[in-house]
C-alpha positions as CSV (number, residue, x, y, z in Angstrom):
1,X,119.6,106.1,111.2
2,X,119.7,108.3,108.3
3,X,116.1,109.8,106.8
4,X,115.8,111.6,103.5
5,X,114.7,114.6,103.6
6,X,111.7,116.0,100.9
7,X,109.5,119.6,100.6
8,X,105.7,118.5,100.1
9,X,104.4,120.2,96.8
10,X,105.5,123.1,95.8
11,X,106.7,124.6,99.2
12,X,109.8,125.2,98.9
13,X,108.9,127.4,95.8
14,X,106.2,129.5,97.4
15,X,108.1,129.7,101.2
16,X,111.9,129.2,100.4
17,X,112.9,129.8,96.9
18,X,112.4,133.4,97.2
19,X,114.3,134.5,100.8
20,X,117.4,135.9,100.6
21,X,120.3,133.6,100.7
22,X,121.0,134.3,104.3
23,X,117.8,133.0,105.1
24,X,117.4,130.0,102.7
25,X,121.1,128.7,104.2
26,X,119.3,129.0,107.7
27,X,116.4,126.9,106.8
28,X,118.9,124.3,104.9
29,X,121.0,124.1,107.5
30,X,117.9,123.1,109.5
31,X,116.4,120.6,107.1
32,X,119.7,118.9,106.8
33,X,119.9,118.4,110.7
34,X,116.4,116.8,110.4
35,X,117.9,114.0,108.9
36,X,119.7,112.8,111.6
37,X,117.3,114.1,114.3
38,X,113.8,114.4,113.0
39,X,111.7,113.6,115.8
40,X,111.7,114.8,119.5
41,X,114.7,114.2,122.0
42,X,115.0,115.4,125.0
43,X,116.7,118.7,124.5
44,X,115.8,119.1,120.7
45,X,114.3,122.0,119.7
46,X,111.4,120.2,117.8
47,X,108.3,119.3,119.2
48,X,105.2,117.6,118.4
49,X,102.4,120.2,117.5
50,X,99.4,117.9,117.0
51,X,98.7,114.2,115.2
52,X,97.6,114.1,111.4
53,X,96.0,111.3,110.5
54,X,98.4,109.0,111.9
55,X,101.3,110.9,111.2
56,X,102.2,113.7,113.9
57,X,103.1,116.8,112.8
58,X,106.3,118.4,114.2
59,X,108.0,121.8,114.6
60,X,111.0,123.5,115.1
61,X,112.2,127.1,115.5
62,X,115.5,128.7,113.8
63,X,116.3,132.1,115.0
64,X,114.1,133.6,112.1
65,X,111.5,130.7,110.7
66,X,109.3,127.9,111.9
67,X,109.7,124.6,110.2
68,X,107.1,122.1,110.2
69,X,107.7,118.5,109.1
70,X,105.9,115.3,109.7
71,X,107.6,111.8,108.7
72,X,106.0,109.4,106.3
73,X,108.1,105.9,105.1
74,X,111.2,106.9,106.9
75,X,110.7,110.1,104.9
76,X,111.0,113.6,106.6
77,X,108.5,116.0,104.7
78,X,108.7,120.4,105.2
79,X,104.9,120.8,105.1
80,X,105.3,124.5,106.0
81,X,108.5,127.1,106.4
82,X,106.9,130.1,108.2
83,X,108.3,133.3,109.0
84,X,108.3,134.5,112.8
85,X,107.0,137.9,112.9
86,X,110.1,140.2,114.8
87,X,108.6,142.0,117.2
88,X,109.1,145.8,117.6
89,X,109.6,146.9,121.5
C-alpha cells in the first residue's frame, strides 16, 4: 500500500523551506520513503513516540534531522522536522 504523503500547516515553510539543499534532499528523501513504510517494522528506524488523540505520533532519525509524522485517512502528515543538535567532543 501506497500513502500520500502531506506537511501539516505551514511546516515545511518554517522547518524545511529554508535548509540548504543538501539538507532539504535528505529530509525528502525521507518523507518519500514514508510512503511506502510509514509505520513501525521491525528494523525501521521509526518508532512510536506517544498516542495523540487516537492517532500515534511517530518518529524517525536521518543522519541530521528528526521527522515526526502521525497518519490520518491513509494520509502520512510531517507534524515537525527538527534539527539534531551535533555535538562537539
Amino acid at each position: 500500500m501506497s500513502y500520500s504523503v502531506r506537511y501539516a500547516k505551514s511546516i515545511y515553510e518554517r522547518q524545511v523551506e529554508n535548509l540548504p539543499a543538501s539538507a532539504r534532499a535528505e529530509i525528502d528523501a525521507h518523507v518519500r520513503s514514508l510512503k511506502e513504510h510509514p509505520m513501525p517494522e521491525d528494523g525501521s528506524a521509526v518508532f512510536r513516540v506517544r498516542m495523540r488523540t487516537g492517532s500515534p505520533l511517530y518518529a524517525a532519525r536521518t543522519r541530521r534531522f528528526m521527522v515526526y509524522h502521525t497518519i490520518e485517512d491513509e494520509c502520512v502528515v510531517i507534524v515537525s522536522v527538527l534539527p539534531i543538535p551535533q555535538l562537539k567532543p
